[in-house]
LUMMI-875757 format. One record per residue (C-alpha): residue in one letter; chain; x, y, z; residue number from 1. Coordinates in Angstrom, 2 decimals. Example, Ala and Ser with C-alpha at 12.3 -4.5 7.8 and 13.67 -1.06 7.14 Angstrom:
2
> code, unit, X, Y, Z, pos
> A, A, 12.30, -4.50, 7.80, 1
> S, A, 13.67, -1.06, 7.14, 2
//
This chain:
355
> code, unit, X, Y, Z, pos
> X, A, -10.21, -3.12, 9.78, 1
> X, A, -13.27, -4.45, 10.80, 2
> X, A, -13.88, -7.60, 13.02, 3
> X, A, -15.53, -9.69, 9.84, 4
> X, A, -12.04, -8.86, 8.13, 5
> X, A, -10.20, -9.90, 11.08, 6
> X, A, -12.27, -13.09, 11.55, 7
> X, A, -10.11, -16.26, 9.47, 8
> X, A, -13.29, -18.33, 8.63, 9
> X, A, -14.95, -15.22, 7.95, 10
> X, A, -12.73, -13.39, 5.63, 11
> X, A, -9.97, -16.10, 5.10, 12
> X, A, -9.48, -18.37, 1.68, 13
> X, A, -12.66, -20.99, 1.59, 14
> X, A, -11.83, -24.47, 0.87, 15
> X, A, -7.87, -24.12, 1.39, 16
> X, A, -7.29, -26.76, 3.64, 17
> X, A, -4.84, -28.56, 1.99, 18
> X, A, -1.46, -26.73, 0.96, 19
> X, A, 0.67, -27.36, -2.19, 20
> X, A, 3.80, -25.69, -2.13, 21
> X, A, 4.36, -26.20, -6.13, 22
> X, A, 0.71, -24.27, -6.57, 23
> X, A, 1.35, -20.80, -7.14, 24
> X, A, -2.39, -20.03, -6.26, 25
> X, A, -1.70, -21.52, -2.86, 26
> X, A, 1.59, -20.10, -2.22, 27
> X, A, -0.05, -16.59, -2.95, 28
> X, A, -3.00, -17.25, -0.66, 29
> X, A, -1.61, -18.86, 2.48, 30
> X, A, 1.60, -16.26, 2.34, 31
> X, A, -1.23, -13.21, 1.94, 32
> X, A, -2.59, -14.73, 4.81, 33
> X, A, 0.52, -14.64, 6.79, 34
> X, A, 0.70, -11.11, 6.30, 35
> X, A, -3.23, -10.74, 7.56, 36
> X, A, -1.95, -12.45, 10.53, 37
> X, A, 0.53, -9.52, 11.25, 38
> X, A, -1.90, -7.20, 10.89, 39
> X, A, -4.35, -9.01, 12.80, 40
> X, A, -1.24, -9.74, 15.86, 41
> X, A, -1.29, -5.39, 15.91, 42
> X, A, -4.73, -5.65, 16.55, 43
> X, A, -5.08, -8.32, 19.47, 44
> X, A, -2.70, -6.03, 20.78, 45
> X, A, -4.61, -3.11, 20.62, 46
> X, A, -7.46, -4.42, 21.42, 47
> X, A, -5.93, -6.56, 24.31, 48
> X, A, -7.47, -9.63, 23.11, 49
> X, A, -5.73, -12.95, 24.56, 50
> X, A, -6.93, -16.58, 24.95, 51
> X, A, -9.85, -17.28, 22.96, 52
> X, A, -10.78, -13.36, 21.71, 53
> X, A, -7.28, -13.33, 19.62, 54
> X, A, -8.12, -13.55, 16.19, 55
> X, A, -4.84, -13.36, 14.50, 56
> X, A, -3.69, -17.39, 14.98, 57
> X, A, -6.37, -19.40, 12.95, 58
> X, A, -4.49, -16.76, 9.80, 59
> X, A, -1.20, -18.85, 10.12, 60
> X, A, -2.18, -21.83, 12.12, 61
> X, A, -4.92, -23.39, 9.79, 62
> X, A, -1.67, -23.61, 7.10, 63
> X, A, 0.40, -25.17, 9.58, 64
> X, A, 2.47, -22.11, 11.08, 65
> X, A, 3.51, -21.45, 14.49, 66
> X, A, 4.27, -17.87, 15.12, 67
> X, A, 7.63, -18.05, 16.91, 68
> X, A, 8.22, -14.00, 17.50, 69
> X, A, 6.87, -11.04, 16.51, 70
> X, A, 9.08, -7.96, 15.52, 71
> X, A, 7.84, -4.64, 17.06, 72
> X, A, 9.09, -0.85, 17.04, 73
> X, A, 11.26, 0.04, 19.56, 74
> X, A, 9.84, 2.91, 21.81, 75
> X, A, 11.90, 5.69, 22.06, 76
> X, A, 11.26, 9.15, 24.00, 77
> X, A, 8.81, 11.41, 22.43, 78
> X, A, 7.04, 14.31, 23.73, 79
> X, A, 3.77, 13.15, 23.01, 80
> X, A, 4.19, 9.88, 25.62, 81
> X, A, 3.47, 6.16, 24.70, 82
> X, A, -0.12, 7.33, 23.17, 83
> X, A, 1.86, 8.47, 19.78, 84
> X, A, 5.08, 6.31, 19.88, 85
> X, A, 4.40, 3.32, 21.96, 86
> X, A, 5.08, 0.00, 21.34, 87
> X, A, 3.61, -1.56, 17.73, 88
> X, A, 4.05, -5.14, 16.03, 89
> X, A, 4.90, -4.39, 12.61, 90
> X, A, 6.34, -7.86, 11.73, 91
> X, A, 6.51, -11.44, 12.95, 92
> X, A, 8.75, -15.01, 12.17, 93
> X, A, 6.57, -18.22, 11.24, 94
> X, A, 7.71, -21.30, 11.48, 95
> X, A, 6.64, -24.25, 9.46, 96
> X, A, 5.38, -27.16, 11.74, 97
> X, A, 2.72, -29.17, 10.11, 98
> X, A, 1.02, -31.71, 12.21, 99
> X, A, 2.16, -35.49, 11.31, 100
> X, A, -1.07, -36.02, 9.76, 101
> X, A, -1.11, -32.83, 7.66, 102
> X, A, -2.13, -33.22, 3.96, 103
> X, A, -0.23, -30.32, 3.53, 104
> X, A, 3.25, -31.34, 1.23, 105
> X, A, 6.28, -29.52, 2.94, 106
> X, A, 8.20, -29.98, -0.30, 107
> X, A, 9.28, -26.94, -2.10, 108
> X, A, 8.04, -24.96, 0.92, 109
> X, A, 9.72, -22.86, 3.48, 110
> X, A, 10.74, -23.75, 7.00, 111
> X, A, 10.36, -19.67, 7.98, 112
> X, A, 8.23, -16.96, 6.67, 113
> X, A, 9.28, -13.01, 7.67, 114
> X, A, 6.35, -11.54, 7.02, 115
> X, A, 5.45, -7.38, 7.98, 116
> X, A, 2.20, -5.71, 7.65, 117
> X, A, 1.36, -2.31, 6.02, 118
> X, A, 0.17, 1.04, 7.35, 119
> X, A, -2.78, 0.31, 10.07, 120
> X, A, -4.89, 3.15, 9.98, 121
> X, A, -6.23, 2.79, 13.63, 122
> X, A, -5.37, 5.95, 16.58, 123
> X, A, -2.58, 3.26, 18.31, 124
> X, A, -0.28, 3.16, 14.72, 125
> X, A, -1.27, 5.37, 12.51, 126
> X, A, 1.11, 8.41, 13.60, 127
> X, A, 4.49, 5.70, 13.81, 128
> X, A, 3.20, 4.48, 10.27, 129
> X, A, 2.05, 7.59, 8.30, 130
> X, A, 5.74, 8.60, 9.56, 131
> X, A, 7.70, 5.56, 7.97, 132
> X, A, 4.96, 6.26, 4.76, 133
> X, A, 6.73, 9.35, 4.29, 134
> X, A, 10.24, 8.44, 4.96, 135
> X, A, 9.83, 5.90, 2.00, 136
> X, A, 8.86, 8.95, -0.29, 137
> X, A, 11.98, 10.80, 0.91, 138
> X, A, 13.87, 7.44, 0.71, 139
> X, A, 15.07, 7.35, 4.12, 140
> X, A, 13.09, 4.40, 5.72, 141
> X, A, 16.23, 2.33, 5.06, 142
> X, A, 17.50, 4.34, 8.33, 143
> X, A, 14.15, 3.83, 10.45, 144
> X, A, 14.50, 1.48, 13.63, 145
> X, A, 11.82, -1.08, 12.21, 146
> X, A, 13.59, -1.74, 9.12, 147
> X, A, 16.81, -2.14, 10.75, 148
> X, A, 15.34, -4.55, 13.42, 149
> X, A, 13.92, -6.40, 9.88, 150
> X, A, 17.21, -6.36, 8.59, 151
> X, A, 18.65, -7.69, 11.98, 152
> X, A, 15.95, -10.12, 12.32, 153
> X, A, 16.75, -11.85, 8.49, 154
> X, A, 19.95, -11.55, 8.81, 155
> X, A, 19.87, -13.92, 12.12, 156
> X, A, 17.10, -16.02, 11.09, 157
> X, A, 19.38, -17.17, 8.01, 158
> X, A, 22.12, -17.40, 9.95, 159
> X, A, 20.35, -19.89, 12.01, 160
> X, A, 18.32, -21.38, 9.60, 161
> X, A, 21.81, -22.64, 7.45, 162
> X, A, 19.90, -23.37, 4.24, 163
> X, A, 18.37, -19.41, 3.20, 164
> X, A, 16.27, -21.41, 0.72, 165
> X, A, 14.28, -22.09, 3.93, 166
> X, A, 13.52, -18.58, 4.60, 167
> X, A, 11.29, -16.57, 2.77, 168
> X, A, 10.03, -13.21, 3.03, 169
> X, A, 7.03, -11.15, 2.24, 170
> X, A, 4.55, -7.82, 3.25, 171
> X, A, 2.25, -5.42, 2.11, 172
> X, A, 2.45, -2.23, 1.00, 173
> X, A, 4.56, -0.66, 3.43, 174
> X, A, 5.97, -3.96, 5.02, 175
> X, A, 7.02, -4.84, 1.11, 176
> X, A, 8.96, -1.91, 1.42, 177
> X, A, 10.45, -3.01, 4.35, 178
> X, A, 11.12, -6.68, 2.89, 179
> X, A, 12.32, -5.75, 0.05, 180
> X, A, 15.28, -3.98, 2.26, 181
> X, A, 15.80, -6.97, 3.86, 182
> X, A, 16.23, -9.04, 0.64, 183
> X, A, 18.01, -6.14, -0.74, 184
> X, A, 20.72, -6.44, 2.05, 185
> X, A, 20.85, -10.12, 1.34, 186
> X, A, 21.20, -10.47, -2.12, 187
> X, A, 24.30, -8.32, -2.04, 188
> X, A, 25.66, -10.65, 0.38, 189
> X, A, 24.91, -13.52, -2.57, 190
> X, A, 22.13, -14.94, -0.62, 191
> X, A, 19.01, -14.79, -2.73, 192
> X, A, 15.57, -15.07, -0.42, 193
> X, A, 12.55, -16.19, -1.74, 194
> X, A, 10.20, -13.09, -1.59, 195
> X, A, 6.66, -12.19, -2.47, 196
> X, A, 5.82, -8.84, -2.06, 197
> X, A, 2.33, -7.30, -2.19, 198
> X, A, 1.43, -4.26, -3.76, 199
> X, A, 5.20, -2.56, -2.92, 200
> X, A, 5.20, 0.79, -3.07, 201
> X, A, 6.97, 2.82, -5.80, 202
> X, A, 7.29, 6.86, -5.06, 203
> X, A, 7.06, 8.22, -8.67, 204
> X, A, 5.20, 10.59, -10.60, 205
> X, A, 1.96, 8.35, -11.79, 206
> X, A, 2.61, 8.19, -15.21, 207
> X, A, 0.80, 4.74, -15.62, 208
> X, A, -2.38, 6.78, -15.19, 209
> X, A, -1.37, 7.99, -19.04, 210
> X, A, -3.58, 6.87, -21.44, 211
> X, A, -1.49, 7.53, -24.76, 212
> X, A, 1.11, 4.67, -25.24, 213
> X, A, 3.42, 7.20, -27.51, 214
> X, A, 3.23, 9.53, -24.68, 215
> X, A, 3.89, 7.20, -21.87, 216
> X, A, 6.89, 5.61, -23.80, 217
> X, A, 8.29, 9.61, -24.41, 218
> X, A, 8.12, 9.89, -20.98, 219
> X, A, 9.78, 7.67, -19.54, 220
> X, A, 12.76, 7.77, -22.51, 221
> X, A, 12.96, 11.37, -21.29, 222
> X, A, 13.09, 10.75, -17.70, 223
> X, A, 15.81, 8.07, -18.81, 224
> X, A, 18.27, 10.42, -20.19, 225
> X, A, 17.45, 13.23, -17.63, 226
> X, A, 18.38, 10.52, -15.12, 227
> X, A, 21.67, 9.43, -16.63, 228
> X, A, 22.49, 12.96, -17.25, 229
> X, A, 21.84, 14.04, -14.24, 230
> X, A, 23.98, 11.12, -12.53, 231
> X, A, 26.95, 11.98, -15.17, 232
> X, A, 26.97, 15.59, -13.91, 233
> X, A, 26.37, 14.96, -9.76, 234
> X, A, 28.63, 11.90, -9.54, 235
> X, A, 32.08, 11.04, -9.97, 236
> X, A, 33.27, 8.34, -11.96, 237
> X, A, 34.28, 6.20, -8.58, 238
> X, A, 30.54, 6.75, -7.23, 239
> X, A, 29.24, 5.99, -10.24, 240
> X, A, 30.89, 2.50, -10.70, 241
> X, A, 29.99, 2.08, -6.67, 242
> X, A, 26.61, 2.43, -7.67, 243
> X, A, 26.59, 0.35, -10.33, 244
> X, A, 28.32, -2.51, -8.50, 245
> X, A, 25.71, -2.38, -5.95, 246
> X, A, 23.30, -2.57, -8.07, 247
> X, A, 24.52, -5.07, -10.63, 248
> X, A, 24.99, -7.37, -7.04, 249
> X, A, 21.17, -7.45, -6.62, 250
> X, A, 20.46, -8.53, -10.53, 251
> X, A, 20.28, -12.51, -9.50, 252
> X, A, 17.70, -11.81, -7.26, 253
> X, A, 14.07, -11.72, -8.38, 254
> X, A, 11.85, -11.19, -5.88, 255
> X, A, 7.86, -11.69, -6.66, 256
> X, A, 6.29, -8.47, -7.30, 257
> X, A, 2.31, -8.60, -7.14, 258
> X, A, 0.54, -5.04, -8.44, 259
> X, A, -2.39, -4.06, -9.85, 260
> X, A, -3.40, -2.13, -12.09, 261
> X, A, -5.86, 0.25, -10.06, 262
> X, A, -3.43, 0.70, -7.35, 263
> X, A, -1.41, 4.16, -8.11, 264
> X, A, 1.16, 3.30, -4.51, 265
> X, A, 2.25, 0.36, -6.65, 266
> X, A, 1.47, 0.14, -10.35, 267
> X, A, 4.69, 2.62, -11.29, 268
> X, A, 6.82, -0.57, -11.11, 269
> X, A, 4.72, -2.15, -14.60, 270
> X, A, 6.39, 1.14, -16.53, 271
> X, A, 9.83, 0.43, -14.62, 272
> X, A, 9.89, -3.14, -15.62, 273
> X, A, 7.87, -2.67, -18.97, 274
> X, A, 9.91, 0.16, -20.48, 275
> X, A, 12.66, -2.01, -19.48, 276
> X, A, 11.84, -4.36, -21.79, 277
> X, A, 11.04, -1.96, -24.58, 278
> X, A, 14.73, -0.24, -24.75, 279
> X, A, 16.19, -3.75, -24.87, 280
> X, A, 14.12, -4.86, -27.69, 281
> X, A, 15.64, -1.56, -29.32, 282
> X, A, 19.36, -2.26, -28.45, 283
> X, A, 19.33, 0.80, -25.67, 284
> X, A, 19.92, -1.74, -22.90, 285
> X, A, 22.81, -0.11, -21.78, 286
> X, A, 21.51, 3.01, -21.14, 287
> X, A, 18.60, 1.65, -19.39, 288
> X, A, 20.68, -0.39, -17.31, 289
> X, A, 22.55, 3.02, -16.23, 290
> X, A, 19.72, 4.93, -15.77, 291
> X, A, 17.40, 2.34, -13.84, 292
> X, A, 19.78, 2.45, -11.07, 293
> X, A, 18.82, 5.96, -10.32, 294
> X, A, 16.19, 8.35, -8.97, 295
> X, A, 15.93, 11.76, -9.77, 296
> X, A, 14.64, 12.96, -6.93, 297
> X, A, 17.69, 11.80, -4.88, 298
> X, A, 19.84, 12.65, -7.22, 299
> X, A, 18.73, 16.36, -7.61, 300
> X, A, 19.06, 16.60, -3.88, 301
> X, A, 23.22, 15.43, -3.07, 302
> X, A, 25.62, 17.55, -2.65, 303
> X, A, 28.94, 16.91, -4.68, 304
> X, A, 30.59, 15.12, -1.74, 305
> X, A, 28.07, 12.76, -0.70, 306
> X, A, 27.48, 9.83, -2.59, 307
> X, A, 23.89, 8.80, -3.35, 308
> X, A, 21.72, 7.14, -1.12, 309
> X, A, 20.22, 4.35, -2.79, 310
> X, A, 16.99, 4.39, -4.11, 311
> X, A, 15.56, 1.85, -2.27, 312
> X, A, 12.32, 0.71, -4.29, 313
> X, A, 14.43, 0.18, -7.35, 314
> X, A, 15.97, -3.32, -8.10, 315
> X, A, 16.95, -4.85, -11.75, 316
> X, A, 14.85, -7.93, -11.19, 317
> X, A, 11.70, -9.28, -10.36, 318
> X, A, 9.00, -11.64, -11.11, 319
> X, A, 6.15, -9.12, -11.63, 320
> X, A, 2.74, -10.39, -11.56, 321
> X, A, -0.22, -8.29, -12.46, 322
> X, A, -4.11, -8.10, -11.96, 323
> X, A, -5.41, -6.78, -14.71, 324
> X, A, -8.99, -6.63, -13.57, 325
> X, A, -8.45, -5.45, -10.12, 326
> X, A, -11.55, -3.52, -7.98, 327
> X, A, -11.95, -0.15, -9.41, 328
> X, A, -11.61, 1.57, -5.78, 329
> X, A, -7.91, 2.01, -4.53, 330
> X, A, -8.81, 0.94, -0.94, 331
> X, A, -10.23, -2.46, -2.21, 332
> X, A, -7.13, -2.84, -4.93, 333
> X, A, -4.58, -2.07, -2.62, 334
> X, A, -5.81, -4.45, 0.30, 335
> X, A, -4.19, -7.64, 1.33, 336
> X, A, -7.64, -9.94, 1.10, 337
> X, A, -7.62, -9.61, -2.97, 338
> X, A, -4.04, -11.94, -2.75, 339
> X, A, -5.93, -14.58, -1.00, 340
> X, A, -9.15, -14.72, -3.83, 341
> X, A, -8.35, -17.95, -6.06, 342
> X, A, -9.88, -16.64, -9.68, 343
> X, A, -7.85, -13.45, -10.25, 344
> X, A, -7.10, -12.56, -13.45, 345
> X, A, -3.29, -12.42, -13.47, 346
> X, A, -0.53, -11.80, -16.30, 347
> X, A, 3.42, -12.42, -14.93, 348
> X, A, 6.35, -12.09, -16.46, 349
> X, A, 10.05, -12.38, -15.55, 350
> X, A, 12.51, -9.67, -15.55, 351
> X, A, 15.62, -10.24, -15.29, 352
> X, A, 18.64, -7.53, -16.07, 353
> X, A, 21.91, -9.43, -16.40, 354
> X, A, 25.36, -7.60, -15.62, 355
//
């Protein structure tokens, strides 16, 4: 990340001075931003830049946020010292405080944004991050210290907060993976954050890459009934309702989902949600709804006694919003800074499964 990228009046959204809460393009832009500021935090730290070298304020303060505490990895003992497994910020709490003379309308806003950044590919993080990269292909991040200090952290912040409609939460890339825990763990408690999540990664064979429409839809009806088969045959009946429970819990809940269409660590979930669609407009909602809840890869890979861990970036809901004409090079279509651009060329929908 280079010091132009870092720099807010550099790099940042031109001309956003004034914030609407009821504008989606400004709700998208200044909560990007937040999530540049997280990244940006990491890298004061690194960098030990206090005073007037930090960089990462003018990202939250310019909207009028105060950054009240940053979330970091704990350090635990490791045989390759501090140097591999020291100390990180991966997340931070921002509070809403808008001077009196602020333009900006607090209506419709929140009063807290949990916001966590994605995998930093400098020496100081990369090795703590590449690790939690691959524990959300095995599906095991859920288990990882920094997503159960997120967890902690949203679960207090709501508790003090008393109205969750004044907490939101969002990330990139890997940090959506870790918000979208924390919402998940909330919305089965029936409290239902408001959550915008950029470019969240879904571990599947890239089937979007597909060209033929007829061969895309065959595969994922196959992979449908291999998954509810497979669930019929490694489950009981008791862990099969469990799982559907749990799942069905979530279903109110519709996070915002922002993917594009370039970006293979995150475009999987336009089949999920599409195909979706597709088998209820061909009254085969019922075994979609069965099958969505699972993944094959964790399912393959119980035992008969243990009941399935739950495939955490699956959910039955979600406001998915899409750039169609995103940059043609991953790197550039999987960055934060495209979020904050005002004339993207978006499509959304709404998808909602109902239990």
């Amino acid at each position: 990340m280079a010091i132009k990228d870092q720099t807010f009046h550099l790099s940042g959204p031109w001309g956003l001075t004034r914030v609407d809460w009821k504008n989606a393009v400004h709700v998208r832009a200044v909560v990007a931003c937040l999530v540049q500021c997280v990244y940006v935090l990491e890298r004061d730290r690194q960098k030990k830049r206090k005073g007037d070298k930090a960089l990462a304020l003018p990202w939250c303060e310019t909207f009028g946020f105060k950054l009240k505490s940053t979330l970091e990895h704990n350090v635990g003992p490791s045989i390759f010292g501090p140097f591999i497994f020291g100390p990180s910020i991966f997340g931070a709490i921002f509070e809403f405080k808008p001077p009196t003379s602020s333009c900006n309308h607090s209506a419709g806003g929140p009063r807290f944004v949990v916001a966590f950044r994605g995998t930093l590919f400098k020496k100081k993080s990369l090795v703590r991050d590449i690790k939690l990269d691959f524990q959300v292909i095995l599906n095991e991040y859920h288990s990882s210290s920094c997503c159960q200090t997120a967890i902690q952290a949203v679960e207090d912040l709501v508790a003090t907060a008393g109205d969750s409609r004044e907490v939101w939460l969002t990330g990139h890339s890997l940090g959506s993976a870790i918000a979208l825990q924390a919402g998940k763990n909330m919305a089965k408690k029936e409290v239902y954050l408001e959550s915008l999540l950029f470019n969240p990664p879904y571990p599947s064979v890239p089937t979007e890459k597909i060209k033929s429409k007829s061969l895309k839809l065959t595969l994922h009806l196959a992979k449908s009934v291999l998954r509810a088969g497979v669930a019929v045959a490694k489950q009981s009946p008791l862990q099969r309702k469990q799982s559907e429970s749990s799942f069905a819990a979530m279903s109110p809940w519709v996070p915002k989902l922002f993917v594009n269409e370039a970006d293979y660590v995150c475009f999987e979930y336009i089949g999920y949600f599409g195909f979706g669609n597709w088998m209820r407009k061909h009254r085969l909602e019922n075994i979609y709804k069965f099958a969505s809840q699972y993944s094959l890869r964790s399912l393959l890979f119980m035992s008969k006694k243990e009941s399935q861990a739950e495939p955490l970036h699956l959910i039955p809901s979600a406001y998915l919003t899409i750039n169609s004409k995103p940059p043609k090079w991953f790197l550039s279509a999987h960055g934060i800074r495209e979020w904050w651009k005002p004339n993207l060329e978006l499509e959304s929908e709404v998808y909602q499964c109902e239990y």
